[in-house]
Phi, psi and omega in degrees: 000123183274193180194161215208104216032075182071322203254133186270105179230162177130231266272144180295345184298289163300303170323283188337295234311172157283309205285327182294302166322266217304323172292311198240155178238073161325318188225163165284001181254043165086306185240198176246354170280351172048035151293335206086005218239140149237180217263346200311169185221339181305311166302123196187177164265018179294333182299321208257044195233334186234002145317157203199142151311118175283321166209179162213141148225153209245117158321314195106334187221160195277197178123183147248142185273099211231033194231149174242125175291183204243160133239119222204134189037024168094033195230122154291133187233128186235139173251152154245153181325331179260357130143353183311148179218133170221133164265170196205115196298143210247000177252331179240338164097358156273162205294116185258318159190175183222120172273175179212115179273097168284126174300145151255022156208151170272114189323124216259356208201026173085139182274142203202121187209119208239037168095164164295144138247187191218152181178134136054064138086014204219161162230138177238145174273165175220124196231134161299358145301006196024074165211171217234145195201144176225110142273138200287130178291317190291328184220004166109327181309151165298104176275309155214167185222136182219147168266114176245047188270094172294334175261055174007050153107348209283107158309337176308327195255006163054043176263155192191132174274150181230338167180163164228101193233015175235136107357112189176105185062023183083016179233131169289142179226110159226190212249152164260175100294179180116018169068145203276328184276010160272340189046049205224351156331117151120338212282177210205126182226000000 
């Protein structure tokens, strides 16, 4: 397991762990069992009666949001419809940094960012412009951007990443769009 500012984060071996689950929301369904589900006790229904919002914060920008952000060692990491990521103190709610995804096409099917993975000190993006982005998770720089447009960009064929949000062996795994009447079901980056 490497580490990583002090903190050992990187092998699916933590991500997997109870204590990790119980503490960090790592992948979006929590685990890799993708329930959804946490382990937390604070909350219950004797509890839920007396929440209250500790802070919000506003993107800035419209759409739909369709991603559940990850938290990790106490930081929220939220993607938005325009591919954009902002961390976050997850306690207080301020902003720690933003990347901003400039399109290099325009985009065939409406903007859509279906989450982050987190992995070995990095974040990764999936962009609707199809492409794949690694960010050092402590401060938002690009470590790297790859093109995964088998159709060298041609909108007609209506290719797109929809989230890179799994992990596996030092390999990214996400989803494309563009729909089967697009002809773009199946393809794999």
């Amino acid at each position: 397991m490497a580490a990583h500012a002090g903190k050992a984060f990187t092998s699916s071996t933590r991500r997997r762990s109870a204590a990790s689950a119980a503490r960090d929301w790592s992948t979006p369904g929590g685990t890799y069992a993708n329930q959804h589900y946490s382990a937390l006790t604070q909350i219950n229904r004797a509890t839920a009666a007396t929440l209250a919002p500790a802070w919000t914060f506003h993107t800035g920008l419209r759409g739909a949001f369709e991603a559940t952000p990850l938290v990790i060692d106490g930081v929220m990491y939220l993607t938005t419809p325009g591919d954009d990521v902002v961390a976050l103190n997850a306690r207080r709610g301020g902003v720690l940094w933003r990347y901003h995804h400039r399109l290099t096409r325009k985009p065939c099917c409406g903007l859509a960012n279906r989450g982050a993975g987190a992995g070995y000190g990095r974040i990764y993006l999936a962009t609707v412009d199809a492409r794949l982005l690694a960010l050092d998770r402590r401060t938002g720089a690009v470590v790297w951007d790859v093109s995964l447009d088998a159709g060298g960009g041609n909108v007609e064929r209506r290719e797109n990443l929809t989230s890179g949000d799994r992990l596996r062996n030092r390999r990214v795994i996400g989803e494309t769009g563009g729909l089967c009447e697009y002809g773009t079901a199946g393809l794999s980056g």
